[in-house]
C-alpha positions as MATLAB code, in Angstrom:
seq = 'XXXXXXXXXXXXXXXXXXXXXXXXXXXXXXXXXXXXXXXXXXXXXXXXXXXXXXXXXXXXXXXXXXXXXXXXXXXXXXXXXXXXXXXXXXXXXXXXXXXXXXXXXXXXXXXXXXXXXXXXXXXXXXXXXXXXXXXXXXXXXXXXXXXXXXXXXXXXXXXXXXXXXXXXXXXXXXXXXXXXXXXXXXXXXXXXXXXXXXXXXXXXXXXXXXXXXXXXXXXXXXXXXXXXXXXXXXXXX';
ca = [
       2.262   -4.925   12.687;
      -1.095   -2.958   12.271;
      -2.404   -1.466    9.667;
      -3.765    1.815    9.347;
      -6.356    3.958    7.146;
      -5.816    7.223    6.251;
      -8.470   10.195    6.207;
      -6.249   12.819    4.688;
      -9.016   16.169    4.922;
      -8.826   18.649    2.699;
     -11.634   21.527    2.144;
     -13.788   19.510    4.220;
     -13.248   16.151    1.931;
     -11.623   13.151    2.235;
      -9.019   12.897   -0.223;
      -6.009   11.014   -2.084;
      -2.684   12.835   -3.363;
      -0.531   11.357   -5.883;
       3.521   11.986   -5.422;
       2.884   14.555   -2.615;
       1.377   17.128   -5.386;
      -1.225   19.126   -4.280;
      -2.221   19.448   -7.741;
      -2.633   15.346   -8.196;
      -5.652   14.896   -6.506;
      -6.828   11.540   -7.328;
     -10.006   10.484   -5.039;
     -12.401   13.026   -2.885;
     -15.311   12.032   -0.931;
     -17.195   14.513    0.443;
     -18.049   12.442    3.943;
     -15.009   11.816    5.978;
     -16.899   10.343    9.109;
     -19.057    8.015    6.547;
     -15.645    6.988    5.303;
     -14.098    6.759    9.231;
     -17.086    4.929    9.606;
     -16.414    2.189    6.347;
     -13.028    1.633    7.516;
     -14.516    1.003   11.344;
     -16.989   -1.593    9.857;
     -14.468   -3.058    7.625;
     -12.503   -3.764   11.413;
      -9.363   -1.499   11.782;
      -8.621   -0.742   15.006;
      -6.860    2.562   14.092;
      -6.587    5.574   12.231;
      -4.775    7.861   10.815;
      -5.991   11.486   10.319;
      -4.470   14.737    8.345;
      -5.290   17.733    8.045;
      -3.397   18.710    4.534;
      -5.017   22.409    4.565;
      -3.598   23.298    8.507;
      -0.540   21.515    7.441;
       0.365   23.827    4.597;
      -1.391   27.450    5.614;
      -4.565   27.109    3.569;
      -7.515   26.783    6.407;
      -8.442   24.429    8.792;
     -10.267   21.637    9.090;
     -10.500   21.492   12.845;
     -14.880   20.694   13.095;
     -14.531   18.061   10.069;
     -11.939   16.640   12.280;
     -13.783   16.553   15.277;
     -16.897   15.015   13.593;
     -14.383   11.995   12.134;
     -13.866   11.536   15.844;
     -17.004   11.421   17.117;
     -18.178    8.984   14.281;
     -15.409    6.134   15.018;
     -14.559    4.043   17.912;
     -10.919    3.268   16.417;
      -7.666    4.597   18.235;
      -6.978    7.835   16.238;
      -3.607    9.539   15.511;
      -4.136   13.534   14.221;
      -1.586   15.304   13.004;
      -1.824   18.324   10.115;
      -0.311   21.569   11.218;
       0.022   21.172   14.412;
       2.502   23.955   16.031;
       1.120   24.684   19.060;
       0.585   22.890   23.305;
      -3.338   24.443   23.093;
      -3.926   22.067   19.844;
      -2.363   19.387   21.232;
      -4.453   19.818   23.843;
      -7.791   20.645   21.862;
      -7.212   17.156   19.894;
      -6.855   15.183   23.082;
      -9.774   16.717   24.146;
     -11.783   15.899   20.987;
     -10.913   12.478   21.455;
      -7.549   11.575   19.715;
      -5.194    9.349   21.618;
      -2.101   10.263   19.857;
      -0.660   13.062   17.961;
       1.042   13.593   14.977;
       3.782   16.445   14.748;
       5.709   17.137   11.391;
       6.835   20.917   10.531;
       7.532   22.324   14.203;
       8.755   19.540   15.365;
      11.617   18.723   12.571;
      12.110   22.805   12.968;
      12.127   23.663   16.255;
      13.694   20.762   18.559;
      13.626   22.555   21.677;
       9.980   22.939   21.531;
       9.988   19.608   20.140;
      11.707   18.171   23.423;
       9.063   20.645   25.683;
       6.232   19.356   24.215;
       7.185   15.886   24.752;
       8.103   15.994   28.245;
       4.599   17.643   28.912;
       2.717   14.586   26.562;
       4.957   11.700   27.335;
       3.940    8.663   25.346;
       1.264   10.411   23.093;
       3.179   12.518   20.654;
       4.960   10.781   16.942;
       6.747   13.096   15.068;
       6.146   12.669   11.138;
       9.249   12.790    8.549;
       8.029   13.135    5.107;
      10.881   12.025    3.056;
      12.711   11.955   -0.781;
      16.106   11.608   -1.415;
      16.689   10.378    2.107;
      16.369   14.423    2.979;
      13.496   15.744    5.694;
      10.388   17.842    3.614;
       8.558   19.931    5.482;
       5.711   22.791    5.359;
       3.645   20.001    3.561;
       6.417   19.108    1.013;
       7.005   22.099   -0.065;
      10.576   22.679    1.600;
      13.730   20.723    1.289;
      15.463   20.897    4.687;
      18.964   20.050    4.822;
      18.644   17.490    7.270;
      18.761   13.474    6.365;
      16.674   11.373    7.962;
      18.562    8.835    9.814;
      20.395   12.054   11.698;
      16.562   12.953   12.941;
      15.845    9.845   13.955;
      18.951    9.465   15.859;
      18.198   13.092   17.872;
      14.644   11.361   18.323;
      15.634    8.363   20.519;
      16.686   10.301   23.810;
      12.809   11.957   23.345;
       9.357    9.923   25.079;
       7.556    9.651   21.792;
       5.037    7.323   21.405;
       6.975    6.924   17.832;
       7.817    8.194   14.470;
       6.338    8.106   11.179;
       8.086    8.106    7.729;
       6.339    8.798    4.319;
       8.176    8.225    1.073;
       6.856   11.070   -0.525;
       8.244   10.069   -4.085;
       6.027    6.437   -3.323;
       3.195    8.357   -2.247;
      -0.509    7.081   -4.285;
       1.287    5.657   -6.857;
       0.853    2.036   -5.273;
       4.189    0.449   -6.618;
       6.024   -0.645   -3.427;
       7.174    1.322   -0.680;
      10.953    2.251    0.072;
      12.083   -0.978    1.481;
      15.755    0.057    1.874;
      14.414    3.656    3.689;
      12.205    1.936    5.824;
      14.961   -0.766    6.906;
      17.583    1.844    7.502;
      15.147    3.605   10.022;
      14.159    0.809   11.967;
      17.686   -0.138   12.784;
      18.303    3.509   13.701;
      15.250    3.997   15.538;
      14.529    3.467   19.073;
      10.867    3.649   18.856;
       8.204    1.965   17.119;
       8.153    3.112   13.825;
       5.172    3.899   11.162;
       5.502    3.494    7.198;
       3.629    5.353    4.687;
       3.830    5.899    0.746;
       3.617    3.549   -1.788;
       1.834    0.498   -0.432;
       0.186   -1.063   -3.203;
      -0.182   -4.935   -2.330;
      -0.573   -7.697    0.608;
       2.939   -8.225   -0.581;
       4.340   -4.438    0.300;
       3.027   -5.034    3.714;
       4.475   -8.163    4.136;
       8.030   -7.002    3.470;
       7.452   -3.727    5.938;
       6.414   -6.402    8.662;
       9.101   -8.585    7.971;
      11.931   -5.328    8.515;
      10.238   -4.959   11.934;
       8.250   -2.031   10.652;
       5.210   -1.594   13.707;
       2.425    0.117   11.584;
       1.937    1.045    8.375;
      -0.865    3.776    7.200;
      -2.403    2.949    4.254;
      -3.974    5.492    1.861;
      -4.708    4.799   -2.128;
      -4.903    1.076   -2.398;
      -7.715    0.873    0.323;
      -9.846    3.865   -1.556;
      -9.109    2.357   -5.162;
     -10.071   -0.956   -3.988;
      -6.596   -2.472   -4.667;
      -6.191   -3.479   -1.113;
      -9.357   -5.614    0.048;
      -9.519   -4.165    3.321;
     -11.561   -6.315    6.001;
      -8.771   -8.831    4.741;
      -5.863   -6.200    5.317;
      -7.667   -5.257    8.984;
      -7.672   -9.047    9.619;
      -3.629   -9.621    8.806;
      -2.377   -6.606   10.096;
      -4.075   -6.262   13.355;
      -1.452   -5.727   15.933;
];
């Protein structure tokens, strides 16, 4: 299993949500490369990159993006509002080798199953999650679909996998959603990324031992919880 920093961007800042509340911002640094770089040095050999403003309407973040890409020699995934084949394309071009896809793709499955025929083995599609039912539009709608039902339309699709956030475990650093996480695995045909909640060596532990294949890691690396050149050194494949 590897694990994964994330650079969640919002107004041109790095920062940390608590509970998937915009209005629980907890940590903002005002240099997201200088922090791509720290978690570079530190020896991660990936990251994980949001932007939270595209993602729910407010802006873009598309240059601060880019410059996080120039200023890292990790593998990055991008996701963050992403609806359309020209910003797949953009990110690629900006130097991202995978792509995250939440919103459209949990919305609009046909374009879903388009786009990944045309990037075979570069797109994951992102589930944000509580109560076993599908958020979307940045947690601020409910869908009425349950998880395990996406992931099972997900498996005939070439994704280079799917990612799962427990949104009600998200910054609060007090364990992930073992039983979620397990459930989806079995279900899932692809490799599958966990998010929300992680909190201790112990948390990632338990996510490796359910056959979990990456976990992104936000508020216990920027609080200091997590050590992470030791977390890097564990979880490096």
């Amino acid at each position: 299993m590897i694990a994964i920093p994330a650079i969640d961007i919002r107004e041109a800042a790095c920062v940390q949500l608590v509970g998937g509340s915009y209005d629980a911002e907890q940590v903002r640094l005002d240099d997201p490369p200088g922090v791509a770089h720290r978690w570079d040095y530190a020896g991660f050999r990936r990251v994980h990159i949001v932007d939270l403003d595209a993602a729910t309407g407010r802006g873009s973040n598309a240059e601060t993006i880019r410059q996080v890409l120039r200023a890292t020699s990790m593998e990055a995934q991008v996701g963050g509002g992403v609806r359309d084949e020209e910003r797949i394309e953009a990110l690629l071009r900006d130097g991202a080798q995978r792509i995250v896809l939440g919103t459209k793709a949990v919305e609009s499955p046909n374009w879903l199953g388009d786009m990944a025929e045309a990037f075979p083995g570069t797109l994951i599609v992102a589930a944000d999650v509580r109560d076993r039912h599908v958020l979307t539009r940045g947690w601020a709608r409910i869908s009425d679909r349950y998880i395990l039902d996406l992931i099972e339309e997900l498996n005939a699709l070439p994704l280079a996998g799917v990612m799962v956030t427990a949104v009600h475990k998200e910054g609060l650093m007090e364990g992930t959603d073992l039983p979620l996480m397990e459930d989806v695995v079995e279900e899932s045909e692809h490799p599958v990324c966990a998010s929300g909640g992680i909190g201790t060596i112990g948390d990632l532990r338990a996510l490796q031992d359910r056959g979990v294949a990456s976990v992104v890691i936000g508020m216990a690396l920027y609080t200091g919880a997590l050590e992470p050149a030791v977390v890097a050194e564990e979880f490096a494949e």
